[in-house]
N, C-alpha and C positions, 0 to 999 in steps of 0.2 A: 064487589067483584066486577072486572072488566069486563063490559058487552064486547065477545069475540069476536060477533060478525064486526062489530061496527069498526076494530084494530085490523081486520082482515080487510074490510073497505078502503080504508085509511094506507094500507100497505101494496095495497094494488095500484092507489090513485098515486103513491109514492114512485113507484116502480115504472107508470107511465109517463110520469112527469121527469122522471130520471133519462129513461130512454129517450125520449123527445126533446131535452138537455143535450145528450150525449150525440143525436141524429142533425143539429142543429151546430153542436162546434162543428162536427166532419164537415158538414156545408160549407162552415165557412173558413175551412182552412184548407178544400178542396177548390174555393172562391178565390183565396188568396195564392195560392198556388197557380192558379189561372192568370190572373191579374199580373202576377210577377213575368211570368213570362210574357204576355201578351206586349207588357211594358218595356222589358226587360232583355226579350229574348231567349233563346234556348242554351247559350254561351257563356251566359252570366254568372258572376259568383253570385249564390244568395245571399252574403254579407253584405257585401261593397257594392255590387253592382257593375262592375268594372268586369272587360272581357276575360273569360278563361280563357290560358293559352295551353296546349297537347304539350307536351316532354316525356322525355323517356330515362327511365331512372335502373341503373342495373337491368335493363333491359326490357322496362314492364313500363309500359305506356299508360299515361297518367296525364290528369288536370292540374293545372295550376294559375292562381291568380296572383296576378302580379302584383296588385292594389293591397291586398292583406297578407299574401299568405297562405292560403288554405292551399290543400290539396288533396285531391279528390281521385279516388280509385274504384275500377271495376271490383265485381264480387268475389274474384277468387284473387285481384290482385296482390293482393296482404298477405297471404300465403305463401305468394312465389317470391314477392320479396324477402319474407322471413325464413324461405328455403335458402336463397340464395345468401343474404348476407343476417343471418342468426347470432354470428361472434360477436355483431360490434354493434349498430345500431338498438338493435331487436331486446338483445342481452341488456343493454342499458335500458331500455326501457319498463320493460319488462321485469326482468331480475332484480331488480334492486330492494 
């Protein structure tokens, strides 16, 4: 028969060693996060590296890097574009 404290000791020291795992990546990708910008600037694609440039798309103000590609929007901005143009981009997207 299994000594229970001794699986209960066992799942405690697991469970601390878990959290203190888990306390330990946030550090350091709260680290790298820092380091990117400090490097990098505030302007940056996190891809490339290369400057983001402001555009405005059906009339909702948007990121854009010229290096890859991406493009990066406010929190409700994907909303208002998918208000605005729902038939064509959105629906392919989306719908298919």
């Amino acid at each position: 028969m299994p000594d229970l404290w001794e699986e209960r000791k066992k799942a405690i020291e697991n469970e601390y060693f878990y959290n203190e795992e888990k306390r330990k990546i946030e550090q350091q990708k709260r680290q790298a996060r820092e380091e990117f910008i400090r490097v990098y600037g505030k302007n940056r694609c996190p891809k490339c590296g290369d400057e983001i440039e402001p555009i405005t798309f059906h009339g909702v103000p948007m990121d854009k890097c010229p290096g890859c590609g991406g493009v990066w929007l406010g929190p409700r901005d994907f909303e208002t574009l998918a208000q605005k143009d729902h038939r064509t981009w959105f629906d392919k997207w989306f719908q298919a």
